[in-house]
KEBAKOL-685873 format. One record per residue (C-alpha): residue in one letter; chain; y, x, z. Coordinates in steps of 0.1 Angstrom, whole numbers, plus 5000, padded with zeros to 4 digits. Each point is the difference from the previous one (the first is absolute). Layout:
N
<rec "a"; "A"; <Y; X; Z>>,
...
! end
This chain:
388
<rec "x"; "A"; <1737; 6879; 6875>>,
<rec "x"; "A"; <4986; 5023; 5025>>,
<rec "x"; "A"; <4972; 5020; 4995>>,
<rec "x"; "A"; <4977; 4980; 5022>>,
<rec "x"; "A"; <5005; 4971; 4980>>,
<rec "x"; "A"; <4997; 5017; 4966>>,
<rec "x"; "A"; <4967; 5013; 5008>>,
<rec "x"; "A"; <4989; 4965; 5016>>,
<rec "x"; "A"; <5011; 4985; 4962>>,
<rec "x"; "A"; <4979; 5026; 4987>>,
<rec "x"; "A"; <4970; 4990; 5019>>,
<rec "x"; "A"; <5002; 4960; 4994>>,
<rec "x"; "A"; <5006; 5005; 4962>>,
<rec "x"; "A"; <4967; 5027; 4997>>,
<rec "x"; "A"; <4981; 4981; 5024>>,
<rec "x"; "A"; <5012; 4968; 5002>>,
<rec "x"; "A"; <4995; 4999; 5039>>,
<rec "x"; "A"; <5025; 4974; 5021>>,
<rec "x"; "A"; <5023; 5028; 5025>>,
<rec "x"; "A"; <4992; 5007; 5036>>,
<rec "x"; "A"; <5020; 4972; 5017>>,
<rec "x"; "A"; <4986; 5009; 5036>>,
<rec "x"; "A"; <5030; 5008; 5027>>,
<rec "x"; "A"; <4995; 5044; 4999>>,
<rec "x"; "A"; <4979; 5016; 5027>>,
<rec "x"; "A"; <5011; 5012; 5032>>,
<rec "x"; "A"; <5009; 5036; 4998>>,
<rec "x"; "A"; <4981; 5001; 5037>>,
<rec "x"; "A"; <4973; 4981; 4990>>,
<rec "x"; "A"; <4972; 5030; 4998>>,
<rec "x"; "A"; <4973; 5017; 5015>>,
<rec "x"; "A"; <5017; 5026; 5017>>,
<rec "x"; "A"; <5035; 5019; 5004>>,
<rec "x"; "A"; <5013; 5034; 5000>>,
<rec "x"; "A"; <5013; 5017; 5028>>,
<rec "x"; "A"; <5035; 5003; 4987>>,
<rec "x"; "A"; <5000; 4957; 4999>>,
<rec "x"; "A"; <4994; 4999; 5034>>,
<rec "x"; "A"; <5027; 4994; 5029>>,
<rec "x"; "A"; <5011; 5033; 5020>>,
<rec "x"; "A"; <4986; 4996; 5030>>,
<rec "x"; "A"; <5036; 5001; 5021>>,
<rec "x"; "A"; <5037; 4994; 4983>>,
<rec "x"; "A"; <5015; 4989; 4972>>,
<rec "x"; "A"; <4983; 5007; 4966>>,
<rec "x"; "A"; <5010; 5031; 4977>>,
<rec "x"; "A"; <5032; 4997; 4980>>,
<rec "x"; "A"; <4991; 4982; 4963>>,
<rec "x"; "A"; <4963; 4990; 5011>>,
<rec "x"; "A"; <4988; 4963; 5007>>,
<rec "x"; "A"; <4985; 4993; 5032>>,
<rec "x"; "A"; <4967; 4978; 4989>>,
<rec "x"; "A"; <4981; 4981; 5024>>,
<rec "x"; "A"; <4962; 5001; 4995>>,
<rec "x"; "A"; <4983; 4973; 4985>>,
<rec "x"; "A"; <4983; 4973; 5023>>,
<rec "x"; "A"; <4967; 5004; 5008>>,
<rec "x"; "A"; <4985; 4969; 4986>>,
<rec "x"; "A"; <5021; 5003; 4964>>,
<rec "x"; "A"; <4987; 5035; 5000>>,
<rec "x"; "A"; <4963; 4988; 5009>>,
<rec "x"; "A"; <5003; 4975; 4972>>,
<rec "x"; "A"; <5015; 5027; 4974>>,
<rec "x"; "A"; <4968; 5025; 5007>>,
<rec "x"; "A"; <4977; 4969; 5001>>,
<rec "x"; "A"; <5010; 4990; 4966>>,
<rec "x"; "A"; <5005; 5034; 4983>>,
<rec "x"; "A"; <4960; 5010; 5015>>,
<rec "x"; "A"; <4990; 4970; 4985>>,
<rec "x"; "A"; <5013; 5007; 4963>>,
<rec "x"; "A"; <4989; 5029; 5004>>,
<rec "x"; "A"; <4961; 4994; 5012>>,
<rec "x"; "A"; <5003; 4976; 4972>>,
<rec "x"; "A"; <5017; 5024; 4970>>,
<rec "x"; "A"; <4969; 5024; 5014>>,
<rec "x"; "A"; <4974; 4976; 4995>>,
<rec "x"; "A"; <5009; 4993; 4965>>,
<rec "x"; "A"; <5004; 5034; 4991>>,
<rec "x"; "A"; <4966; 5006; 5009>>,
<rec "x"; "A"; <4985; 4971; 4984>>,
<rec "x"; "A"; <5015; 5007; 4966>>,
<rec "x"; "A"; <4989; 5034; 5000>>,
<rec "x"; "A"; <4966; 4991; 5005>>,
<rec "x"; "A"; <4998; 4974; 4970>>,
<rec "x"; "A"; <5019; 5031; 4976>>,
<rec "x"; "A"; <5030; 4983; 4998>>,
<rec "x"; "A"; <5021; 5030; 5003>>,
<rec "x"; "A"; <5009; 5028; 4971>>,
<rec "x"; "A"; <5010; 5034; 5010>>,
<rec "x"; "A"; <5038; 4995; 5006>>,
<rec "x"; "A"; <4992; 4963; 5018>>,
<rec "x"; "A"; <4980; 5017; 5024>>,
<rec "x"; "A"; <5023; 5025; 5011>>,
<rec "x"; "A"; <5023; 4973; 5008>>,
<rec "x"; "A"; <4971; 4982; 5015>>,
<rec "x"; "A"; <4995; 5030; 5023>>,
<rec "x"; "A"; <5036; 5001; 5007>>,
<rec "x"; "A"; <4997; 4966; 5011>>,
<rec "x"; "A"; <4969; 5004; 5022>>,
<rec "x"; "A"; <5020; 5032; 5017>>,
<rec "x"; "A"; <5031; 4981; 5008>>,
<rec "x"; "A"; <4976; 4968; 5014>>,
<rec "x"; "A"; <4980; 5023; 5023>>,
<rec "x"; "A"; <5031; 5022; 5011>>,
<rec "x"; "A"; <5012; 4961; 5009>>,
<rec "x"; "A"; <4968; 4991; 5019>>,
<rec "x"; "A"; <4999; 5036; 5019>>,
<rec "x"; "A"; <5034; 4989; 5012>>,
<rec "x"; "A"; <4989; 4967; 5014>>,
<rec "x"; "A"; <4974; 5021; 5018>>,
<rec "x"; "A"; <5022; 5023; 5018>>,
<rec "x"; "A"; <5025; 4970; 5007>>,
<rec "x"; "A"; <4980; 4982; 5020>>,
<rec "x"; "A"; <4996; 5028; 5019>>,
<rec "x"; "A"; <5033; 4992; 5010>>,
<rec "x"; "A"; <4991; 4970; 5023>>,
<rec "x"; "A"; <4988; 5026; 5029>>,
<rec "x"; "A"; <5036; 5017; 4997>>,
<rec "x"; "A"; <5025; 4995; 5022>>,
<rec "x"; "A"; <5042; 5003; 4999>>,
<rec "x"; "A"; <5008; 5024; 5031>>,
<rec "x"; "A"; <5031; 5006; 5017>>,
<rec "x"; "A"; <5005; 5028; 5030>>,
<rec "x"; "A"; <5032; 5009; 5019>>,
<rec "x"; "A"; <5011; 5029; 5024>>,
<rec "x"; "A"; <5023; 5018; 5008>>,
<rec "x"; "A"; <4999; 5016; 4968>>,
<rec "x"; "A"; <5009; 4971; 4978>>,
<rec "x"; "A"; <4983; 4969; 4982>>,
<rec "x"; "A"; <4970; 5005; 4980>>,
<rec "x"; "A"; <4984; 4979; 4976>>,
<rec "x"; "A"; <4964; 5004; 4983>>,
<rec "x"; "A"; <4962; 4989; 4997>>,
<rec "x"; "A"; <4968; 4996; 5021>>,
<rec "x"; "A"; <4962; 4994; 4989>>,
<rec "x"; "A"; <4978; 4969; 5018>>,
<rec "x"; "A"; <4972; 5027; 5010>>,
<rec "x"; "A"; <4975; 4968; 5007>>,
<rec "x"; "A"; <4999; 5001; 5039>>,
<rec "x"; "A"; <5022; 4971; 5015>>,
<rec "x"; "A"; <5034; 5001; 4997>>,
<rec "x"; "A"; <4998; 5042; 4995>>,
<rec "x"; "A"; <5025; 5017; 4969>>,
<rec "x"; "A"; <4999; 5029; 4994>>,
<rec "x"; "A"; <5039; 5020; 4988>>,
<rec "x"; "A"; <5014; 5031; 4997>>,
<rec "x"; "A"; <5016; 5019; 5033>>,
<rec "x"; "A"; <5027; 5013; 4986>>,
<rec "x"; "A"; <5009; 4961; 4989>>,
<rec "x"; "A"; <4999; 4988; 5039>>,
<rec "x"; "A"; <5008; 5032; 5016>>,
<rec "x"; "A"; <5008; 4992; 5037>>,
<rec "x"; "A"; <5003; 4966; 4997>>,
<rec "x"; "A"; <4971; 4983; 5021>>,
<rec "x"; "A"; <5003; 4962; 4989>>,
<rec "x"; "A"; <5009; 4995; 4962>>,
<rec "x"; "A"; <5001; 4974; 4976>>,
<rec "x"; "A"; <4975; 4986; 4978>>,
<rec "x"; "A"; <4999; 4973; 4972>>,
<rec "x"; "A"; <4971; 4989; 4989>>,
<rec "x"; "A"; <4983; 4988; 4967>>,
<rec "x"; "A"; <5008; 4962; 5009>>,
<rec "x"; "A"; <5038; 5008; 5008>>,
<rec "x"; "A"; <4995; 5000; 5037>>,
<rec "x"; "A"; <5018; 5023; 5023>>,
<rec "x"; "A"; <4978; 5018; 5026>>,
<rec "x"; "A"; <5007; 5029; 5031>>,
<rec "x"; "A"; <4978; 5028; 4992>>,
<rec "x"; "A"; <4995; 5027; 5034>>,
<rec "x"; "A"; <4989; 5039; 4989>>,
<rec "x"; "A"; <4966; 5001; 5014>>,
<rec "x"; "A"; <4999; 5036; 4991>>,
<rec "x"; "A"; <5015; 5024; 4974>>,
<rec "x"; "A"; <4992; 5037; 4985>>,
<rec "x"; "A"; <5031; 5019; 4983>>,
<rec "x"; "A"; <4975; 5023; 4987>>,
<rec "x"; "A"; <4985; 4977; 4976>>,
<rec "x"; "A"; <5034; 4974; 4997>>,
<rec "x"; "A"; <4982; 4971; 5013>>,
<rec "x"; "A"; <5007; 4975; 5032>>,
<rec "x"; "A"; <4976; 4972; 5005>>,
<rec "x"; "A"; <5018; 4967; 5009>>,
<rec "x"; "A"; <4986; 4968; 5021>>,
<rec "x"; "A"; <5012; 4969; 4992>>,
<rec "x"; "A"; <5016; 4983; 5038>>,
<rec "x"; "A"; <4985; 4963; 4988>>,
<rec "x"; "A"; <4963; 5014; 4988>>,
<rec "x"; "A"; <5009; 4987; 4967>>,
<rec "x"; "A"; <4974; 5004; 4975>>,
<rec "x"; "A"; <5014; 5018; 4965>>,
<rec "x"; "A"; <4981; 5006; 4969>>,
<rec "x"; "A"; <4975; 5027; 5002>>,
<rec "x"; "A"; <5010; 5027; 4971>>,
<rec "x"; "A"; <4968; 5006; 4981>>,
<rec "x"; "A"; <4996; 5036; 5009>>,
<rec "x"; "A"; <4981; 5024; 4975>>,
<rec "x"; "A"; <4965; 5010; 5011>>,
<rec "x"; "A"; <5004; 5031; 4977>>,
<rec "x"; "A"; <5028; 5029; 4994>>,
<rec "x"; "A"; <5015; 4996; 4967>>,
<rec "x"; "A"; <5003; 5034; 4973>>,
<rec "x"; "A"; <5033; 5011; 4984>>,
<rec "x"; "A"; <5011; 4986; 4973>>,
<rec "x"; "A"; <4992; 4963; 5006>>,
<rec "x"; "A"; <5023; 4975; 5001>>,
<rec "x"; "A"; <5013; 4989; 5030>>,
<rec "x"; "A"; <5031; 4978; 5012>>,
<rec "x"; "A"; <5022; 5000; 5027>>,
<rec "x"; "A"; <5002; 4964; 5016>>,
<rec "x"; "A"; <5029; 4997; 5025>>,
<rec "x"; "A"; <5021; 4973; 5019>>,
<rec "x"; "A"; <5037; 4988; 4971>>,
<rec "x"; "A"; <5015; 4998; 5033>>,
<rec "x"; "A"; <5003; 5000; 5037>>,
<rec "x"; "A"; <4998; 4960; 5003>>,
<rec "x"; "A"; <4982; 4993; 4968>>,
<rec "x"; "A"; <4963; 4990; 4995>>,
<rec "x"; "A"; <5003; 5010; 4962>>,
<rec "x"; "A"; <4988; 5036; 4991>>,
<rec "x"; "A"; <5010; 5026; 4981>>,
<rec "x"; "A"; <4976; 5020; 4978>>,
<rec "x"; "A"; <5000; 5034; 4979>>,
<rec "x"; "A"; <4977; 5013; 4979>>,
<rec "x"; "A"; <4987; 5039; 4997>>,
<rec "x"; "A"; <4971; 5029; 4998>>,
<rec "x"; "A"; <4982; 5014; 5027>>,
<rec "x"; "A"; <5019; 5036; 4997>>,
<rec "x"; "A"; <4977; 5018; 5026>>,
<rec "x"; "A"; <4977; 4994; 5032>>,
<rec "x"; "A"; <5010; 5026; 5019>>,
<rec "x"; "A"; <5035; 5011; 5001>>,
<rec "x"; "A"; <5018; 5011; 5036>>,
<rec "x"; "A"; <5031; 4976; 5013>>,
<rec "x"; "A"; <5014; 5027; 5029>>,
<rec "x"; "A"; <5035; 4997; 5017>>,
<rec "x"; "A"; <5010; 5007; 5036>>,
<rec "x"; "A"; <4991; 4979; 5021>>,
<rec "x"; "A"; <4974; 4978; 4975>>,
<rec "x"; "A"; <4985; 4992; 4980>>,
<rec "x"; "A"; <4982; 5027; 4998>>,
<rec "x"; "A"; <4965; 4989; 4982>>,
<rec "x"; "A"; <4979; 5017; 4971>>,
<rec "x"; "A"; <4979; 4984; 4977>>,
<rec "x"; "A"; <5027; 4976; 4989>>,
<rec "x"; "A"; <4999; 4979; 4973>>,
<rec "x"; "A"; <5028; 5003; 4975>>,
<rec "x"; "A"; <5010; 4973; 4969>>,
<rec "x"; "A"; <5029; 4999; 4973>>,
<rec "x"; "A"; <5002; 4962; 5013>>,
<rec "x"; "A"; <5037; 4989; 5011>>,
<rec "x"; "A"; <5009; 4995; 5035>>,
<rec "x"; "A"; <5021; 4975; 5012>>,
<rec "x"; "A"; <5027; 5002; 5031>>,
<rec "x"; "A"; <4972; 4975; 5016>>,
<rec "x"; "A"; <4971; 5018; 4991>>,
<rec "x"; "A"; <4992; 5025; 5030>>,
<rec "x"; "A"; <4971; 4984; 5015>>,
<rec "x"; "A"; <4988; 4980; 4968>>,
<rec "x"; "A"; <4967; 5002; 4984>>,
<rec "x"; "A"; <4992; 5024; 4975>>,
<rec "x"; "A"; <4973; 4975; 4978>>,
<rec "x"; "A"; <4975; 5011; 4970>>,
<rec "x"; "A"; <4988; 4982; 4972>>,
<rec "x"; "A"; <4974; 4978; 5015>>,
<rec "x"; "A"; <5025; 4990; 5028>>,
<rec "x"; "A"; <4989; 5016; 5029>>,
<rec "x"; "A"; <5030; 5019; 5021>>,
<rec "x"; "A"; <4989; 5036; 4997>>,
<rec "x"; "A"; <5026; 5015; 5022>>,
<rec "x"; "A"; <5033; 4993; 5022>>,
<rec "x"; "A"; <5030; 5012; 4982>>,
<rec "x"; "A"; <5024; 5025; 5021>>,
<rec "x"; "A"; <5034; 4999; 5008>>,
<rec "x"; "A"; <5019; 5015; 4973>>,
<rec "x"; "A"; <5001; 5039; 5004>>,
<rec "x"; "A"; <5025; 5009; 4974>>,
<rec "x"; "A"; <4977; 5009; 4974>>,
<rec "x"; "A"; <4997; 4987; 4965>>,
<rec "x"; "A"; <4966; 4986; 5007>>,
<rec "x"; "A"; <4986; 4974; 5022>>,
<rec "x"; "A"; <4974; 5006; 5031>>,
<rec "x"; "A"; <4978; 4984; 5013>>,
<rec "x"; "A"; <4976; 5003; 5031>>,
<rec "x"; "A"; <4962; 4997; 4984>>,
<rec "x"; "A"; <4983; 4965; 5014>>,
<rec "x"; "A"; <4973; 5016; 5015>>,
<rec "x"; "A"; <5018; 5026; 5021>>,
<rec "x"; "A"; <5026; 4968; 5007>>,
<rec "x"; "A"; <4976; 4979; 5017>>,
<rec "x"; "A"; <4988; 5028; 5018>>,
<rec "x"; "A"; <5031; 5006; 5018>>,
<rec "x"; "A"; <5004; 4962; 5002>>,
<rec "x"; "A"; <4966; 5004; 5020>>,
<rec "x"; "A"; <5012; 5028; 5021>>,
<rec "x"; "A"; <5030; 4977; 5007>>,
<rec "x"; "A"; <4988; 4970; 5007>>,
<rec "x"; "A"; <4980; 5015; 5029>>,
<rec "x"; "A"; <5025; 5030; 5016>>,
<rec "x"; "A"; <5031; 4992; 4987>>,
<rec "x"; "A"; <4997; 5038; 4982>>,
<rec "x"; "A"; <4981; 5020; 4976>>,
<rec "x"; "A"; <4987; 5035; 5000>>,
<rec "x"; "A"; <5006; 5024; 4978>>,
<rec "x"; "A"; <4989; 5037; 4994>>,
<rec "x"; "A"; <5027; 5031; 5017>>,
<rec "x"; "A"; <4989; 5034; 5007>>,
<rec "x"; "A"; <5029; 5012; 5026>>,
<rec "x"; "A"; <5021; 5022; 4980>>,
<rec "x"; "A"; <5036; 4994; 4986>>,
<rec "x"; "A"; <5015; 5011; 4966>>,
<rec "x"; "A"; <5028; 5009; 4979>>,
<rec "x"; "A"; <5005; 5005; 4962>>,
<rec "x"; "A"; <5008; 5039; 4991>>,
<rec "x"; "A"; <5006; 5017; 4965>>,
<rec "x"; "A"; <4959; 5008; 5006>>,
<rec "x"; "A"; <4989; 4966; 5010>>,
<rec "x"; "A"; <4993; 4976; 5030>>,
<rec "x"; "A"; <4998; 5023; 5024>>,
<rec "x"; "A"; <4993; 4997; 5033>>,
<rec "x"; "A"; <5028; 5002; 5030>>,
<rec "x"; "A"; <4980; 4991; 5032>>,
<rec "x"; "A"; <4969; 5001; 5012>>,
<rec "x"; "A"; <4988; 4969; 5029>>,
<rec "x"; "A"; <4981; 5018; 5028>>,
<rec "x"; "A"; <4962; 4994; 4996>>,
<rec "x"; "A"; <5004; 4976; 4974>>,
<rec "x"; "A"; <4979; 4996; 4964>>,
<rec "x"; "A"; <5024; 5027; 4986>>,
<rec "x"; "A"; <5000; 5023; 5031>>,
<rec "x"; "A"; <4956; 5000; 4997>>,
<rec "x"; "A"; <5000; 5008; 4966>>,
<rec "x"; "A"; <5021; 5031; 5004>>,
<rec "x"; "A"; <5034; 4991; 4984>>,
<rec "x"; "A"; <5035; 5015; 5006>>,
<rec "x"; "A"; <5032; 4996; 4995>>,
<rec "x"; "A"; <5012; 5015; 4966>>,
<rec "x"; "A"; <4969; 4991; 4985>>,
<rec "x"; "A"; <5006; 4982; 4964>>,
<rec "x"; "A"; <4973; 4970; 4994>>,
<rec "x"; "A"; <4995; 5004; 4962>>,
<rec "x"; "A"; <4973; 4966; 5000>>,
<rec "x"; "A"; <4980; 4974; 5019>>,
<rec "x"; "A"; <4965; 4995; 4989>>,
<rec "x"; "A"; <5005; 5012; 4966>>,
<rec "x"; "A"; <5032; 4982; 4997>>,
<rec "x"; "A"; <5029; 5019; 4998>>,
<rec "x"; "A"; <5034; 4993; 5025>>,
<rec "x"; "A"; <5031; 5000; 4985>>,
<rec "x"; "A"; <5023; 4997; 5030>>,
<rec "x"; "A"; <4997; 4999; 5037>>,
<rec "x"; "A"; <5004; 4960; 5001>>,
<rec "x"; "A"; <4972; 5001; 4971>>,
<rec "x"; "A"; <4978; 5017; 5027>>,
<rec "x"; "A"; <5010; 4973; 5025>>,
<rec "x"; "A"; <4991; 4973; 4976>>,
<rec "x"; "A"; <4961; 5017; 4989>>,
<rec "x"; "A"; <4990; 5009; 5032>>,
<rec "x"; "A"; <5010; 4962; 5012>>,
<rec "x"; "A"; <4979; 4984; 4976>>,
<rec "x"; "A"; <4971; 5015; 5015>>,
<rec "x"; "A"; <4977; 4985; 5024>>,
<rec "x"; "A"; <5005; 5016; 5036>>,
<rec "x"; "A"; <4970; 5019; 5009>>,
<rec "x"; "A"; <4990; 5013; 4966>>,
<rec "x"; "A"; <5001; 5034; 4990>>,
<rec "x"; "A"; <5025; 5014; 4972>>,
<rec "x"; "A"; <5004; 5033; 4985>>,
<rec "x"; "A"; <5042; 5015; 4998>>,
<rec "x"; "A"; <4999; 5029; 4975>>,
<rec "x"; "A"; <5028; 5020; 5015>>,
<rec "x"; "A"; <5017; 5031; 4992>>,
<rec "x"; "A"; <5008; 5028; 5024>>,
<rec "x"; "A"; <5023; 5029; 4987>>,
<rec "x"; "A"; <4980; 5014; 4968>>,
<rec "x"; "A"; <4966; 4980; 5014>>,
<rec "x"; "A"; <4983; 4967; 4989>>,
<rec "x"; "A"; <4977; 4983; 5026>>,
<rec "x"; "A"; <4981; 4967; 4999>>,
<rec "x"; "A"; <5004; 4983; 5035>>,
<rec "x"; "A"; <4980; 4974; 5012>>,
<rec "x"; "A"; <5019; 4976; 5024>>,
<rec "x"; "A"; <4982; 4970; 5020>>,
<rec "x"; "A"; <5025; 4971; 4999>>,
<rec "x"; "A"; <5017; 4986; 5030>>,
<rec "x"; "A"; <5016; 4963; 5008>>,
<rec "x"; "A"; <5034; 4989; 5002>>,
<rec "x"; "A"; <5013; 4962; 4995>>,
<rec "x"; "A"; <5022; 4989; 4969>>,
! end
C-alpha cells in the first residue's frame, strides 16, 4: 500500500468522508505559468525539460472565473462571522489568512483582465525573429511595444485578444525610451488597456502581464514589488531613459512590450526589452503615452542633449568633445572636464550621463556639477533637441 493510499485510509476511518473520485486536475489548468514552462521562442527545447503548451484561453477564463468566485465568496463569509464573534483568537488568524489569500486572488483577476488590451507581437529583420508583447493604448487600432522587440522591421505581426491575426505598420518609434507605436493595417479596434491616472510608490504590488506566446491569445502573468521609480536603463545605442521603474516581477521570453499592471488593474507602465539585469523595467505610463503622442503625430520624439560627447575614465564621465556652439559649448565646458552630477543626481558612467540628460525635456535648464583639475563648479546648461 502506498503512501497515498494509507493516508486516504486514514482520512475515511477519522472522518468517515467517501474518497475524491474526480479524474485529477490538469497540471496546466492555472492562473498563470512560469517563465521556465514556456516554449523557447526558436528550436528545440532544453535537454530533460518538457515543452508545455499554454492553457486555452477560455479553460483559463473559466479556471480564474471560478477560483475569484470562491474566493469573493470565502471573503464574504469571513467577514460575516467575524462580525457576529464567531471567531476565537487562533480561528481568526486563520480567518485572516483566508481573507489574504481571497483578496491576493481577486487582485489577480484585476490585473488579468488587463490582459484583454495586450497583444502577442512578432518582428523580423535582418537580425533574426523576435517574439514579445504590445499594449491597446485606446486610439484605433494603435499598440504600443518595445523597439528593441521590432527593431527594423516595419510591418510585424500581431495577434489579438480574440485569436485573430492582424499586420501592424511602425507609425513611429524612440530607442531612447524602448518604445515603437504600431497601427493596425485593417483599423481593427483592440481593447483599450485601462491606463493609471496616477504614478504608483515603491513597494506596491505590481504584475507583469505579457503575451504565453507568439500566436496565442492566452497570457502569461508574474507577480512582484515595485523596487524603485527611478532607476537608469543606459546602453549604446538605447535605451537610454531615467526614471525607470524597476520590479522583482519575472519576465518572460514574450514579455518586452507587455504591461507592467498594479493592484487595481490599471497598466502602470510598458515593460522593456530584457537588458540583462536581474530586474524587470519598465517605461512609466505617463511618460509612455507621451511618446506615443509625440509618435503618433511626427513619427519621432524629442529628447534633451547638450552637444558634448563622453567617455568613462578612472575619475569619471569625462568629457572627450566639445560640439561647436552647442548647449555644452555656451556653458563653458571642455574636454577633460569630469561631470561628477546632473541636477543633484550623481552620474555614474558616460552612458549614465547620456541617459539623465535624455530624460529631460528639451529647452529646460539643468545644472552639471563638473570637476576641472583640483576645481568644483556648478554649470548651468539650457537643454537642446535631438530625436530618439
Amino acid at each position: 500500500m502506498g503512501h497515498g493510499d494509507h493516508d486516504d485510509d486514514a482520512a475515511r476511518g477519522e472522518h468517515d468522508e467517501e474518497p475524491f473520485r474526480g479524474a485529477p486536475p490538469d497540471p496546466l489548468d492555472r492562473i498563470w505559468m512560469h517563465p521556465s514552462e514556456l516554449p523557447s521562442p526558436a528550436g528545440p527545447p532544453a535537454a530533460g525539460r518538457a515543452r508545455t503548451a499554454p492553457p486555452a484561453p477560455r479553460t483559463r477564463g473559466r479556471l480564474l472565473g471560478a477560483v475569484v468566485g470562491g474566493a469573493v465568496g470565502a471573503l464574504a463569509t469571513v467577514v460575516a462571522l467575524a462580525a457576529t464573534g464567531a471567531f476565537d483568537r487562533g480561528s481568526a488568524e486563520r480567518a485572516a489568512s483566508i481573507t489574504t489569500v481571497a483578496a491576493s486572488v481577486v487582485t489577480s483577476e484585476r490585473a488579468a483582465q488587463a490582459g484583454r488590451a495586450v497583444v502577442a507581437v512578432t518582428a523580423a529583420d535582418d537580425h533574426g525573429v523576435r517574439h514579445g508583447s504590445g499594449v491597446g493604448t485606446g486610439d484605433k487600432g494603435e499598440i504600443l511595444t518595445s523597439a528593441a522587440l521590432v527593431g527594423d522591421d516595419t510591418n510585424v505581426d500581431v495577434v489579438t485578444d480574440d485569436g485573430t491575426r492582424h499586420t501592424a505598420a511602425v507609425r513611429g518609434r524612440d530607442r531612447y525610451t524602448d518604445l515603437v507605436l504600431l497601427m493596425l493595417d485593417d483599423n481593427a479596434r483592440i481593447p483599450s488597456a485601462p491606463f493609471a491616472d496616477e504614478p504608483t510608490s515603491a513597494g506596491a504590488p505590481v504584475w507583469v502581464v505579457a503575451a504565453s506566446g507568439p500566436a496565442s491569445s492566452a497570457k502569461w502573468m508574474s507577480e512582484g514589488m515595485l523596487a524603485s521609480t527611478d532607476a537608469v536603463v543606459a546602453s549604446d545605442p538605447g535605451p537610454l531613459c531615467a526614471g525607470v521603474m524597476e520590479t522583482d516581477a519575472a519576465e518572460s521570453v514574450y514579455s518586452s512590450g507587455g504591461a507592467l499592471v498594479d493592484a487595481n488593474g490599471a497598466v502602470v507602465g510598458i515593460v522593456m526589452t530584457d537588458d540583462g539585469a536581474p530586474a524587470t523595467h519598465a517605461v512609466p505610463v505617463a511618460a509612455a503615452i507621451a511618446v506615443a503622442a509625440q509618435l503618433h503625430a511626427t513619427g519621432s520624439a524629442p529628447h534633451g542633449a547638450i552637444g558634448l560627447s563622453a567617455g568613462d575614465a578612472a575619475h569619471g564621465p569625462t568629457v572627450i568633445a566639445v560640439a561647436d556652439d552647442g548647449p555644452a559649448a555656451r556653458a563653458g565646458l571642455q574636454p577633460g572636464d569630469v561631470v561628477v552630477s546632473l541636477d543633484g543626481r550623481p552620474v555614474a558612467s558616460a552612458v549614465a550621463l547620456r541617459a539623465l540628460v535624455a530624460g529631460v525635456t528639451p529647452g529646460r535648464t539643468v545644472t552639471l556639477e563638473v570637476r576641472r583639475g583640483e576645481a568644483t563648479d556648478r554649470v548651468r546648461i539650457a537643454t537642446g533637441s535631438a530625436d530618439g
